[in-house]
C-alpha positions in Angstrom: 277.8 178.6 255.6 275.1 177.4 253.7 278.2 175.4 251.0 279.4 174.0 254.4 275.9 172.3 255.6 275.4 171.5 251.6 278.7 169.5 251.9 277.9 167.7 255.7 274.6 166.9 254.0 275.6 165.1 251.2 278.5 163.4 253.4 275.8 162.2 255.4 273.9 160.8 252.8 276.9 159.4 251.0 277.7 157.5 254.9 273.9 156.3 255.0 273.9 154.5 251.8 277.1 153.0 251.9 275.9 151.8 255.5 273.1 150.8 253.9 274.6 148.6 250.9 276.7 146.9 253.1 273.6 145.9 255.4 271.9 144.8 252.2 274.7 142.3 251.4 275.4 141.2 254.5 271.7 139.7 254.8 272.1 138.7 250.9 275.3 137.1 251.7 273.3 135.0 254.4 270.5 134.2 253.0 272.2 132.8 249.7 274.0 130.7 251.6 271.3 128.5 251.6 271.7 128.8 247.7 275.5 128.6 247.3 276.8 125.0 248.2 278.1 121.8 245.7 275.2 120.8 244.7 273.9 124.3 243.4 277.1 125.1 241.9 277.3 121.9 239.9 276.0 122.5 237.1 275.7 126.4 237.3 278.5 127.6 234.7 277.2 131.2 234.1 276.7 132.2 237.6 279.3 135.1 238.7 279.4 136.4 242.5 280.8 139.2 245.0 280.6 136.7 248.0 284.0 135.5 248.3 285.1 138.4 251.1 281.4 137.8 252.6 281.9 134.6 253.1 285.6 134.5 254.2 285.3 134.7 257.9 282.0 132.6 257.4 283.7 129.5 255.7 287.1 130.0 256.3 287.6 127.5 259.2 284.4 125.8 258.2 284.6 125.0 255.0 287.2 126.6 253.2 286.4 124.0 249.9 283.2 125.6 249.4 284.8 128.7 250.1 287.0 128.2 247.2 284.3 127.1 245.0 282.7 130.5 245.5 285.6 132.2 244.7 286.8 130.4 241.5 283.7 132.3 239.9 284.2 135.8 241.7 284.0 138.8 239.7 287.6 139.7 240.5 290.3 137.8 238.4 292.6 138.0 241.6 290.4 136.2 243.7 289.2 134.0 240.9 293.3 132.8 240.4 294.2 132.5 244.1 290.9 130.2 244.6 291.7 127.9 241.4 295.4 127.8 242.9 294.1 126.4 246.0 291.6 123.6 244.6 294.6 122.6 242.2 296.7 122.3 245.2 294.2 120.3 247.6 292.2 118.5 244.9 289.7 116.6 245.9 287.5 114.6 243.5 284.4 116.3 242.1 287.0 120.0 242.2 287.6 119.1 238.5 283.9 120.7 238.0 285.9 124.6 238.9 289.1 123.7 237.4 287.7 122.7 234.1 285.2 125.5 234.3 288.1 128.1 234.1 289.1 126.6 230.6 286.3 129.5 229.3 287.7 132.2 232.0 287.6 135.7 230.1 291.6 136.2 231.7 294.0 134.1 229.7 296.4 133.9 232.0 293.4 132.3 234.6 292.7 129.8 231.1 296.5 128.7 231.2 296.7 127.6 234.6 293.5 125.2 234.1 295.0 124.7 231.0 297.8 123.3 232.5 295.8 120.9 235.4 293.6 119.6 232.3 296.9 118.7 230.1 298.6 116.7 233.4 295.8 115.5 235.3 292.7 115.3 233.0 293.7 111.0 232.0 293.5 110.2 235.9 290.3 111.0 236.1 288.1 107.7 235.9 285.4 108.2 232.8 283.0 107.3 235.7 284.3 110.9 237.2 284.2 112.3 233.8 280.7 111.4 232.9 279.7 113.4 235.8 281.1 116.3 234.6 278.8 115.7 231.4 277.1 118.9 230.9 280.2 120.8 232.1 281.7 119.0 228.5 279.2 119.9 226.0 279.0 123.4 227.6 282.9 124.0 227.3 282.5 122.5 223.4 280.1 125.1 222.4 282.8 127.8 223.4 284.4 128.9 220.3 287.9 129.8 222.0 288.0 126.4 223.4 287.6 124.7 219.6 291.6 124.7 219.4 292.2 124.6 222.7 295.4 122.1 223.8 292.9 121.7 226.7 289.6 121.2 225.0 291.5 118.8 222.6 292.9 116.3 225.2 289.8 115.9 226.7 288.2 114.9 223.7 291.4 112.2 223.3 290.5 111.6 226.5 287.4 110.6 226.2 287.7 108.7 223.6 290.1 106.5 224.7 288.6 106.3 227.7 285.1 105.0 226.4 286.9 102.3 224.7 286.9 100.5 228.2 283.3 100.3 229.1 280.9 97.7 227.6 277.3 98.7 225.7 275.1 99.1 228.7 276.8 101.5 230.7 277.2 103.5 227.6 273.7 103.8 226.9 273.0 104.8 230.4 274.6 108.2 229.6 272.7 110.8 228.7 272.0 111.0 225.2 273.5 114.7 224.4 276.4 112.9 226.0 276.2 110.0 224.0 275.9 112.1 220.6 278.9 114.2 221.6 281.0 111.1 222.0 279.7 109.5 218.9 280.9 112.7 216.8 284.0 112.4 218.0 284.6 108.7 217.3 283.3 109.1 213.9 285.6 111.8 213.2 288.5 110.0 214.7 288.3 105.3 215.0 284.6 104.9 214.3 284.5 102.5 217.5 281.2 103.9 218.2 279.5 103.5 214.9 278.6 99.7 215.8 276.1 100.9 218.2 275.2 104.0 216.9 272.0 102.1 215.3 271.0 100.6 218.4 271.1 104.5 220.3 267.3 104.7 221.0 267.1 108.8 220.2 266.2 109.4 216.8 268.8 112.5 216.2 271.4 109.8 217.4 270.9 107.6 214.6 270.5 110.3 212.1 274.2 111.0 213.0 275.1 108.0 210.2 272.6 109.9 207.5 274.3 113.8 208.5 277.6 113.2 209.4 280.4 114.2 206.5 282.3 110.5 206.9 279.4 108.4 206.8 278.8 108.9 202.9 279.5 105.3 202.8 276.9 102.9 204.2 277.3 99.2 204.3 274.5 96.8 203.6 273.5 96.7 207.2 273.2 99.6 207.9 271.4 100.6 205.3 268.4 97.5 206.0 268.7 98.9 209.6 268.2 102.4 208.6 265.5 101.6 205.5 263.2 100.2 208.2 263.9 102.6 211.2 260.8 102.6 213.8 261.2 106.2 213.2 259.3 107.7 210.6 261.6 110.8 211.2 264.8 108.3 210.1 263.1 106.4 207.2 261.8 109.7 205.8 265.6 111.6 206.3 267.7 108.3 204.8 264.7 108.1 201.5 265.5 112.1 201.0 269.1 112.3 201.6 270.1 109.5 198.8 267.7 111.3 196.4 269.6 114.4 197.6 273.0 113.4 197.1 271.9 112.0 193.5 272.1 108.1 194.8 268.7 106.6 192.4 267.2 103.9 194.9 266.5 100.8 193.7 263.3 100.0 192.3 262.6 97.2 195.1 264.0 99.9 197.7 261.5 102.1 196.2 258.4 99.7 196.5 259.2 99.1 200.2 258.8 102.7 200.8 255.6 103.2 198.8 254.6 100.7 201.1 255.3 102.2 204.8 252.6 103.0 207.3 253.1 106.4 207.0 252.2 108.5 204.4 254.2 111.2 203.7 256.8 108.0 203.1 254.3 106.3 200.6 253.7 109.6 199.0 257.5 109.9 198.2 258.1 106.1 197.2 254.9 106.6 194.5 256.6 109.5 193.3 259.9 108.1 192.2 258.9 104.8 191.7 256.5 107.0 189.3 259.4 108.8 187.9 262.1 106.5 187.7 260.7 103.4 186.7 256.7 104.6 185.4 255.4 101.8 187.7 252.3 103.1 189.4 252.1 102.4 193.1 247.9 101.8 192.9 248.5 98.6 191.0 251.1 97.4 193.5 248.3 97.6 196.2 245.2 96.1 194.5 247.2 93.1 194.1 248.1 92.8 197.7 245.7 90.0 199.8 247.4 91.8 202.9 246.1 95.3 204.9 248.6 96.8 202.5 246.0 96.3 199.9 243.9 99.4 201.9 246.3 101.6 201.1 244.7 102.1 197.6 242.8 104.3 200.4 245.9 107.1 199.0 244.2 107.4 196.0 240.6 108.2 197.3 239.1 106.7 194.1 234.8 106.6 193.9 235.2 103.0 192.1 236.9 101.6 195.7 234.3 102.8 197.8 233.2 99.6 199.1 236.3 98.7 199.7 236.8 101.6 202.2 233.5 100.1 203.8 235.2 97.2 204.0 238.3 98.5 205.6 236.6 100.8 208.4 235.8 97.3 209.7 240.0 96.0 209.7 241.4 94.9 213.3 243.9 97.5 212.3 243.0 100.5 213.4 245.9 102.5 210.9 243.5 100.7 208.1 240.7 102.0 209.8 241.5 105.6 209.9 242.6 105.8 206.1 240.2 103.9 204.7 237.7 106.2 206.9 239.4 109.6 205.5 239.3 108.2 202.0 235.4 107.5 202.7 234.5 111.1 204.1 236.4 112.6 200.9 234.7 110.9 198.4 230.8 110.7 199.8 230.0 111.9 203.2 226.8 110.4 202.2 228.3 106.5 202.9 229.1 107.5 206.7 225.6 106.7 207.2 226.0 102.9 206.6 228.6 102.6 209.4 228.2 102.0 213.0 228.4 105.4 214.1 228.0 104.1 218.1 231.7 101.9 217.6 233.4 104.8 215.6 233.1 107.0 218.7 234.5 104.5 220.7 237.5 104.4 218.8 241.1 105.6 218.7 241.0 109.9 219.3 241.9 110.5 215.5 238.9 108.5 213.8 236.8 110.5 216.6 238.0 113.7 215.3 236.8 112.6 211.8 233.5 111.5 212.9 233.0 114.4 214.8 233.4 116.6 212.0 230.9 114.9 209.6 228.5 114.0 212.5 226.4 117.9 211.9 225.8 116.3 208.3 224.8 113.1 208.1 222.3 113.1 211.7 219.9 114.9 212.5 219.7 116.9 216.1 217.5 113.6 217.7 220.1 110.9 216.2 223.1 113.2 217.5 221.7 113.4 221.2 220.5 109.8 221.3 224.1 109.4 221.1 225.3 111.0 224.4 226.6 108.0 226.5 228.3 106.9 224.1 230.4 110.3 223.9 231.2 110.5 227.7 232.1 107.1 227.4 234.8 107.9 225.0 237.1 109.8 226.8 237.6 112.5 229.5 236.4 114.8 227.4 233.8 112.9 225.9 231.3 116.2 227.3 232.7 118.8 226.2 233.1 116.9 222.4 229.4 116.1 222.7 228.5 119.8 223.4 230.8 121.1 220.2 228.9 118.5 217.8 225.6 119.7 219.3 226.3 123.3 218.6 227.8 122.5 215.1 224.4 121.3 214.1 222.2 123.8 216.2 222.5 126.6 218.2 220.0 126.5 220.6 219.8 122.4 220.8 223.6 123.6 222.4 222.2 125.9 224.8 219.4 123.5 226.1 221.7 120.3 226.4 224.8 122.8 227.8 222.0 123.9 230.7 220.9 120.5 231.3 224.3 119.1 232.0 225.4 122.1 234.6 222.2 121.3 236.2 222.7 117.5 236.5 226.3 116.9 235.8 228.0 119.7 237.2 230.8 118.2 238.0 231.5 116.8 234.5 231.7 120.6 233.2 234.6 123.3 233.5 234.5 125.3 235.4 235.7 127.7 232.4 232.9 126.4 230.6 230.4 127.9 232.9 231.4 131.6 231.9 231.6 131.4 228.0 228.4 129.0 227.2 226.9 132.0 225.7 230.2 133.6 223.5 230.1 131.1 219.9 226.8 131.1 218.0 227.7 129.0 215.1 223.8 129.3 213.9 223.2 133.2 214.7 220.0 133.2 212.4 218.2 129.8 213.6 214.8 130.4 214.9 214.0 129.2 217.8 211.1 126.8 218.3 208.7 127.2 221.2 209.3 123.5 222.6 213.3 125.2 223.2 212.2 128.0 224.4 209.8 126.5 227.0 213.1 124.3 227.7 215.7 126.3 228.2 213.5 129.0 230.5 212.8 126.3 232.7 216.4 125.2 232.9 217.3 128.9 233.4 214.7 128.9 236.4 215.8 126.5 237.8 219.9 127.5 237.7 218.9 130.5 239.6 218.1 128.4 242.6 221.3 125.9 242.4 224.3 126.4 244.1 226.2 127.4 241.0 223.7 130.6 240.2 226.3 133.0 241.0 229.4 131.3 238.7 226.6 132.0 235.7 224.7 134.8 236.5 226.3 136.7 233.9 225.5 133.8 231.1 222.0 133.4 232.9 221.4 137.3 232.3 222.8 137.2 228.9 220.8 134.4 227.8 217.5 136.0 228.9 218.0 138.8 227.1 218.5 137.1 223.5 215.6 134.5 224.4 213.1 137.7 224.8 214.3 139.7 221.4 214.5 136.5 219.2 
């Protein structure tokens, strides 16, 4: 008796869940409807479902297309074969997005009938058509049972001979994993492509001429083009790679790079102009009347420190920013001379080195007299004020950091207002009476304002260490 209600029990419970599954999917299936159309689809090549029999009666009469585009990525090979049979059968353009999706089907006999489509119909396609298929392409080429793939290789023919036919601009339009794909393929088959591949405006494009197996040889334009690529990335790759591959560069080639704006490339040219041909780069730029002369700024040499004076001054605000490191490495003790009011307003990286050396050559009055002319330097122009400040005192931070979430709340973050407290940079600094008057005030008054309760904590905190220092 007892095995027998044991048994009804568990059939029970076995009845209830599968009731219960099938509610589950049923208001799945409905609600991913909303999820599960073209558009979606598209460009979703990983996505597997269960919704094909869901969907049936739903789409059947409906939309029996999208039906089919459900079921060509089904988890059941049956269902996946019967829906790929049916798009084949009532193509319609934009179905070669399933059809040629199936070339990477885990069934080979699923891969052979797609196979098959791709082989006859593939060429008819317009390369309009194709390119919109794009990311479906590149996907399919990362596939390692596609690489020798009839399929796989007459799309590639395909394309080829198909972007013989469209002129420059509407190349470029493409998207540039696109364009790269089709430029590997013409330089391993015609080399049509490598006219423009100079004129691609992605870096890792271009590079394709300095990494690619068949380019070993470079004609004289390319190699001007490449020698004086707007990307440092390029010039730096083509200088390396013929040192690499044992090509010496010329001892003019070698000058022109000594000679870039950057200076990772200048730091290379110097060294094999050095090595190769014992010229040293230094002398090359004190005889320069042009801004290239400044980059004697490389060297950082005490003798040349007026020069660096004289450069901080240059319309060119690259000059500027070596000639201002060079300075700061050599005598910290110069910075005084310069207009420390203009540096500020400057480009952000000759701000960061200001900022650093401000703490060492001012004094606490000189650095707050300064203020205005922080806030007017950028959107942070605060919070950069405030670091400076606390990099030269401790408590001068505290006092200016209260004074500006009194009176310029708005210009402080709100993150700001919880951590004012956390970095003492001068742990040990005394403070002076006049600060302590200050700051008490300022903490008074904070307990009145709207924003008490943001920095009660800080407020608290900051009482405590002002009565045990």
């Amino acid at each position: 008796m007892i095995k027998k209600c044991l048994k009804n029990i568990r059939l029970k419970n076995l009845f209830n869940n599968k009731k219960n599954c099938i509610s589950k999917k049923k208001n799945y299936s409905k609600l991913d409807l909303k999820h599960l159309n073209f558009e979606s689809l598209w460009n979703d090549f990983d996505r597997r479902t269960w919704h094909y029999n869901n969907y049936k009666q739903i789409l059947k009469k409906n939309d029996e297309r999208l039906l089919n585009w459900i079921g060509s990525i089904d988890y059941s090979g049956y269902i996946r074969e019967c829906c790929l049979r049916y798009l084949i059968s009532n193509f319609i353009v934009g179905d070669e997005n399933r059809i040629l999706l199936r070339l990477s089907d885990w069934v080979p006999h699923i891969r052979s009938i797609a196979r098959e489509w791709v082989l006859n119909n593939f060429e008819v396609l317009s390369f309009e058509e194709i390119s919109k298929n794009y990311l479906l392409i590149l996907y399919l080429a990362r596939k390692e049972v596609l690489i020798s793939d009839p399929a796989m290789q007459h799309i590639n023919v395909t394309l080829l001979s198909k972007v013989r036919t469209i002129e420059k601009k509407e190349f470029f339009s493409l998207d540039h994993r696109f364009r790269k794909y089709l430029f590997i393929l013409s330089l391993e088959s015609d080399q049509l492509l490598r006219k423009w591949l100079l004129d691609d405006k992605e870096p890792v494009n271009r590079l394709l001429l300095l990494n690619h197996p068949v380019c070993n040889l470079l004609d004289n334009k390319e190699i001007i083009r490449l020698k004086s690529d707007k990307s440092v990335f390029v010039r730096r790759k083509y200088l390396s790679l013929q040192i690499k591959k044992g090509i010496r560069p010329s001892q003019d080639e070698l000058i022109h790079f000594s000679l870039d704006r950057n200076y990772g490339i200048r730091d290379i040219g110097r060294f094999f102009l050095k090595k190769y041909y014992k010229i040293d780069a230094y002398e090359i730029y004190k005889n320069k009347k042009s801004d290239e002369f400044f980059y004697i700024a490389d060297y950082a040499k005490k003798e040349d420190t007026n020069y660096f004076i004289q450069g901080i001054s240059s319309k060119n605000k690259h000059i500027r920013l070596i000639c201002l490191r060079a300075l700061s490495m050599i005598d910290i003790d110069k910075l005084k001379v310069l207009n420390a009011k203009l540096l500020i307003k400057d480009n952000r990286k000759i701000r960061t080195i200001i900022y650093q050396y401000l703490p060492e050559i001012m004094d606490i009055k000189e650095i707050i007299n300064l203020r205005e002319y922080f806030i007017a330097s950028s959107s942070s122009g605060i919070m950069d004020y405030l670091r400076v400040i606390n990099k030269k005192s401790y408590w001068y931070y505290i006092n200016e950091s209260l004074n500006e979430i009194l009176f310029n709340y708005s210009n402080i973050p709100d993150f700001y207002l919880h951590n004012i407290t956390w970095v003492r940079s001068n742990s040990y600094e005394k403070l002076s009476d006049d600060l302590r008057s200050s700051i008490n005030n300022k903490l008074s008054l904070l307990k009145k304002s709207d924003s008490y309760e943001k920095i009660k904590g800080a407020i608290n905190y900051l009482e405590f260490i002002i009565k045990t220092t």
